[in-house]
C-alpha positions, -999 to 999 in steps of 0.1 A, spaced: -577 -21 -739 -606 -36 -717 -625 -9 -692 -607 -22 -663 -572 -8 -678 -588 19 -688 -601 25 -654 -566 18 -639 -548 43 -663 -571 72 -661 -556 72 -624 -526 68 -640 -536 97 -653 -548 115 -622 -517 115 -604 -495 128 -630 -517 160 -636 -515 165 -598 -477 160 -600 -471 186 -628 -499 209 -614 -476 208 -578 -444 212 -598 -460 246 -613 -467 253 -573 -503 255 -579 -522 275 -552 -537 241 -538 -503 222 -537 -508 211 -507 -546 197 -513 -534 182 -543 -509 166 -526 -530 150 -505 -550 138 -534 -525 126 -553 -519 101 -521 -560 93 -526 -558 84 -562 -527 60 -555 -551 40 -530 -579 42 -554 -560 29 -585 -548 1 -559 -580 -3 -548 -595 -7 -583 -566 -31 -593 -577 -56 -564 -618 -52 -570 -617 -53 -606 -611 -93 -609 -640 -102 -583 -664 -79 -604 -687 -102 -623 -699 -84 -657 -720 -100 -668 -743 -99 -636 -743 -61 -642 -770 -65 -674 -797 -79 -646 -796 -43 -623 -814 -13 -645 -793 12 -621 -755 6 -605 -762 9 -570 -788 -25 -574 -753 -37 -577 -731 -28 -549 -712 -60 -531 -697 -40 -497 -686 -77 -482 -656 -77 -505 -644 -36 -499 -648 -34 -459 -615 -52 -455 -600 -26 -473 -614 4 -456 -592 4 -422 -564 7 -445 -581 35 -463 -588 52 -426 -551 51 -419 -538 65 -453 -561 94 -445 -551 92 -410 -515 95 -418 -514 118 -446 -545 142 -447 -546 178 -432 -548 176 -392 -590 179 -387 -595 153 -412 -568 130 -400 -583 132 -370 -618 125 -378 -595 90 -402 -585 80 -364 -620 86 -346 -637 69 -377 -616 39 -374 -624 37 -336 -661 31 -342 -685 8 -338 -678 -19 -376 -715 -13 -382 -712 24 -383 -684 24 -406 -708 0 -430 -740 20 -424 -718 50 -435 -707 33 -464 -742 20 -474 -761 52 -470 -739 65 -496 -741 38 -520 -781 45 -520 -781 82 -521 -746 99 -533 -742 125 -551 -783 128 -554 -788 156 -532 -768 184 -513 -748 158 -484 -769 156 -449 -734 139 -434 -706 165 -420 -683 171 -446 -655 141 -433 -682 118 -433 -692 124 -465 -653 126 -480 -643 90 -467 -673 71 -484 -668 91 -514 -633 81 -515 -635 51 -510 -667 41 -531 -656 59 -560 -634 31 -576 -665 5 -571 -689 30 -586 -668 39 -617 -656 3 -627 -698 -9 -619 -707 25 -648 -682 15 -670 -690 -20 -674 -729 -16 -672 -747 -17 -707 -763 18 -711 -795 23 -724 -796 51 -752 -801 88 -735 -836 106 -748 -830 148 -747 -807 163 -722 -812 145 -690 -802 169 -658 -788 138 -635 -768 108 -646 -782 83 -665 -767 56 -649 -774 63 -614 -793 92 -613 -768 116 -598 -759 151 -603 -733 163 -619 -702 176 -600 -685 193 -635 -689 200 -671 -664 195 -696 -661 205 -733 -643 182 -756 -632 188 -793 -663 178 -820 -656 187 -852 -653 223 -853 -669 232 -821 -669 218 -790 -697 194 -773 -707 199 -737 -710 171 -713 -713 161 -676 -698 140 -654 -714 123 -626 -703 130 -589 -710 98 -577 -697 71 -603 -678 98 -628 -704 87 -661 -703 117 -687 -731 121 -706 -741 146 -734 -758 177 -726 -769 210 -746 -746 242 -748 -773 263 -734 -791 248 -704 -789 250 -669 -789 214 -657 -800 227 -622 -831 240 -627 -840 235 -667 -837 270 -677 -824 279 -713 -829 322 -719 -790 326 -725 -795 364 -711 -796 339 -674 -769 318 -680 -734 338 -679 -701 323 -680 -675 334 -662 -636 332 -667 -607 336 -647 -564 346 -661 -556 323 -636 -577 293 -647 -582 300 -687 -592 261 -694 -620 264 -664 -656 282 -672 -680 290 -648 -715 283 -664 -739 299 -639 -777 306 -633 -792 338 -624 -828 321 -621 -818 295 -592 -783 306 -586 -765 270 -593 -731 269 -615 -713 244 -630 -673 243 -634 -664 227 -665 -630 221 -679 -626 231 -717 -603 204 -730 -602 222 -763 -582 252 -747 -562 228 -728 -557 198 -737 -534 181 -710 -561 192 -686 -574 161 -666 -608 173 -651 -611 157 -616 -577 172 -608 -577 205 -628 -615 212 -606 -596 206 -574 -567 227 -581 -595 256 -587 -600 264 -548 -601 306 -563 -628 302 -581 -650 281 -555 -641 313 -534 -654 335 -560 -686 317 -572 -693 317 -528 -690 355 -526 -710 363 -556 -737 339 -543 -735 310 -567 -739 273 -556 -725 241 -571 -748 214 -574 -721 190 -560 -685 199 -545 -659 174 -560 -642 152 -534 -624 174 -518 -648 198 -507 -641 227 -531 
């Protein structure tokens, strides 16, 4: 199976987890509803870029955002305004409809300020204007990562090595008997390997600073927090639960976004949907 299936079913993949996880009436039915309706743009989306995607070109740029073509997504984003528009909780569908109102070159300028800086610091945009050019992006940025030739990964780097992004989750696959920890990028969804004990905030490694926390509710979901800058990272242990698809499994865990806030933990980066 080339990438570009593979791309296409892991959203395959995507909106079945949302559809079990809303037949189990999840707590955040109704934002996973809303998602599931996201990823069914985004796999279209994906289906209608992945053709005009030249691969080879990609072994020229060192990083994926040299990459970026806009030209061929715009005439896909006032459809993506009015799926949002149409289907997304009442303030955001209202900011869809003022959004598609503006000014075309402040819809691209949007678009391109978050192709250059994404997912590399906390967002400087309101909250809306940072969901609909992650939304949309996220297709382009994932199918660029997974056809670019990576370069091999010296020690535990803290921000994605393919774009230089922070991670939005951890997760914890199976690796012989134990489990190996990686990270996944919030801006083009890379994973890359990363050490058990290591705050990939701010560097620090005393395991007396770096609890984990654990929830009944959420037993495949760890909070791996730092008392010495007060970061955490989710991350979804596939080995306790292996039907567990991360990007949806995160969203669905609006209690413990709740809990990390009043216990004065930070994420790094909030997933798409703001939790």
């Amino acid at each position: 199976m080339n990438s570009h299936a593979v791309a296409i079913s892991e959203y395959d993949r995507r909106i079945q987890r949302a559809e079990w996880l809303i037949a189990q009436k999840s707590a955040a039915t109704e934002l996973l509803a809303f998602y599931r309706e996201i990823a069914g743009f985004q796999k279209s989306l994906l289906q209608q870029i992945a053709a005009k995607v030249n691969v080879k070109e990609l072994e020229r740029f060192q990083e994926i955002r040299e990459a970026f073509e806009l030209a061929f997504l715009l005439p896909k984003y006032g459809s993506f305004l009015s799926l949002v528009a149409g289907k997304a909780p009442a303030a955001l569908a209202e900011a869809a409809q003022a959004l598609a109102k503006s000014p075309s070159e402040q819809r691209r300028q949007i678009l391109a300020d978050y192709c250059q800086n994404g997912g590399t610091s906390q967002p400087k945009n309101g909250a809306f204007e940072q969901f609909f050019a992650r939304a949309f992006i996220e297709p382009y940025a994932s199918l660029l990562a997974a056809n670019r030739i990576s370069p091999p990964v010296d020690g535990a780097p803290r921000t994605c090595p393919a774009c230089g992004s922070q991670p939005v989750f951890g997760v914890l696959r199976a690796e012989g008997d134990g489990a190996k920890r990686l990270l996944t990028c919030s801006f083009c969804g890379s994973e890359w390997e990363f050490r058990r004990i290591l705050c990939p905030a701010c560097g620090e490694e005393d395991e007396k600073n770096l609890p984990v926390y654990q929830a009944e509710e959420f037993p495949q979901i760890r909070i791996e927090a730092c008392d010495t800058c007060k970061y955490c990272l989710r991350t979804i242990d596939l080995t306790k639960d292996g039907r567990a698809v991360p990007v949806v499994d995160d969203i669905a865990a609006i209690p413990l976004t709740l809990w990390a806030n009043e216990h004065g933990y930070q994420r790094l980066q909030e997933n798409l949907l703001g939790s």
